[in-house]
N, C-alpha and C positions, 0 to 999 in steps of 0.2 A: 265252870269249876266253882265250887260256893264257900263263902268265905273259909269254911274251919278246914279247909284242903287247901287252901294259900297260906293259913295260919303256919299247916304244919310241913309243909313244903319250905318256908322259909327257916323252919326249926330247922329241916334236913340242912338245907343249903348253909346253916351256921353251923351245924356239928364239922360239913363236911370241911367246913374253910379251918376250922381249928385243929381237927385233925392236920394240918398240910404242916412243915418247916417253918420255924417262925420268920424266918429270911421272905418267906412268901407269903404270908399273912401279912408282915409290914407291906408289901411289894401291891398285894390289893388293897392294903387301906391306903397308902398310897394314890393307888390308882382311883380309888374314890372320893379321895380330897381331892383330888386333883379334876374331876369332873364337875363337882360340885362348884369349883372354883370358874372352867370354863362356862359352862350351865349361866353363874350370876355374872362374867364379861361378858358372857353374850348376850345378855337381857341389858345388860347396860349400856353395851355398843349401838342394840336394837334401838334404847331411848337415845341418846344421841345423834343418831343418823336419821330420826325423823325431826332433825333443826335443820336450820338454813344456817350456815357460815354467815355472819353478817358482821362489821365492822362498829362497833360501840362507839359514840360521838357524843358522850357526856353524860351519859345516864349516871342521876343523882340516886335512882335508885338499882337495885338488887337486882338484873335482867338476869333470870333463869333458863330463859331459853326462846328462841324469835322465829315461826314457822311462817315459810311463804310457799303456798300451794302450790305441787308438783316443780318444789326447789329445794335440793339440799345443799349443792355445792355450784356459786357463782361462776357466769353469768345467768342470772335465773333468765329462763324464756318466756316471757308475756307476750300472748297472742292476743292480736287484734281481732276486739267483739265477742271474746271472751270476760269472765271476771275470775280474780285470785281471792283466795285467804291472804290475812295476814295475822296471824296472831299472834302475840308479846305476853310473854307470862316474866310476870315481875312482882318483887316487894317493896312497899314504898319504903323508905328508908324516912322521909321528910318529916316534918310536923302535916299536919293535917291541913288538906285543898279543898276547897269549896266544888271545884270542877278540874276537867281534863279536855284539854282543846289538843284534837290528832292537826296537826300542820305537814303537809308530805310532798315534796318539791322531787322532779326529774331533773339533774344536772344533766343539759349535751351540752358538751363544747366548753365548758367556764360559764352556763349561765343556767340561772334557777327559775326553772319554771313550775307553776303552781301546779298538782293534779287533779284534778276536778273528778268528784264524782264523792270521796273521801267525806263523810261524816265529820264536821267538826267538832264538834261534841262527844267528845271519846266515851262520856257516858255512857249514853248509848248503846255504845260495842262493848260493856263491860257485862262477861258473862260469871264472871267471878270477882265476888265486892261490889261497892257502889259508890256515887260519890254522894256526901260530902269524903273523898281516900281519904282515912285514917292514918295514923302513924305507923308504920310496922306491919300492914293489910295488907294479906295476897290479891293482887289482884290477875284474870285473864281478860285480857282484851283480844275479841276478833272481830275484823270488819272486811265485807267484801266490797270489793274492790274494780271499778270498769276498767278495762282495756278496750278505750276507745277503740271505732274500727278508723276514726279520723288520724289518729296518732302515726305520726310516720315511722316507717321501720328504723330505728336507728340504734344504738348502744347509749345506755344510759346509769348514771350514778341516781340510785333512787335514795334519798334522806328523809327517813319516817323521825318524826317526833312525837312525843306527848309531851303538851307544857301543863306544867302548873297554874293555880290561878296567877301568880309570881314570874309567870313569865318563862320560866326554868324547864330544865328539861329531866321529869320524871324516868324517860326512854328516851332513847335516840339512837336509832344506828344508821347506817350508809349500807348499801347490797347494789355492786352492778348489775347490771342486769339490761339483756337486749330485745327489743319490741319485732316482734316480727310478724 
């Protein structure tokens, strides 16, 4: 069909809608605000549901959203001799960092153990911004991540950080999550 036949087909389809009751003219505009409306929740639900639930543990700045590959809702499954994403989209809120040290501990049991493998130099993993972080900078950070095949199966409290050169925590959140 070429454009100036959809032109005038949607002519028709407006004559035809004003012709009708005005009780049913309300009833379809209606009915098309109201699509409209679900149309933009469900592109919003869409964005939402590709984050991980993660639990906030100080973050000085603005965390907008914290993705941990093939995890949306805890306990995330990390498989041994696989690697994950993690990605942390944030605005700094701070005065401005020289650097970004990622620090990211497994709690089992009450006790903190370091994860190896994690780039400490968040720079690095900064795919949006740079440091020296400015004040007020979008930053996205993602880093991938080993899951040891040595690591034993067990359930674990994972605590990612980003500190400041000050020591601080730019990001920080908790995600259980079980090694298997």
């Amino acid at each position: 069909m070429c454009l100036r036949s959809q032109e005038v087909e949607s002519q028709l389809d407006l004559r035809r809608v004003q012709q009708l009751p005005q009780h049913t003219q309300t009833h379809i505009s209606r009915m098309t605000h109201s699509a409209g409306l679900l149309l933009a929740l469900g592109a919003s639900l869409i964005a939402v549901a590709s984050t991980t639930i993660v639990q906030d543990c100080g973050s000085k700045a603005t965390v907008n959203g914290v993705k941990v590959s093939g995890c949306e809702l805890p306990p995330c499954l990390l498989k041994r001799g696989e690697d994950i994403v993690v990605e942390i989209d944030f605005e700094n809120l701070q005065e401005t960092t020289e650097s970004l040290t990622a620090k990211v501990h497994g709690n089992i049991g009450g006790v903190d153990i370091p994860w190896f493998g994690v780039d400490e130099n968040a720079c690095n993993d900064l795919t949006v911004g740079d440091c020296p972080v400015e004040g007020n900078e979008k930053i996205y950070y993602s880093a991938h991540v080993p899951i040891l095949s040595s690591y034993p199966a067990v359930a674990v409290i994972v605590k990612w950080q980003l500190l400041t050169q000050n020591n601080e925590d730019a990001a920080c959140f908790l995600v259980p999550a079980q090694i298997v």
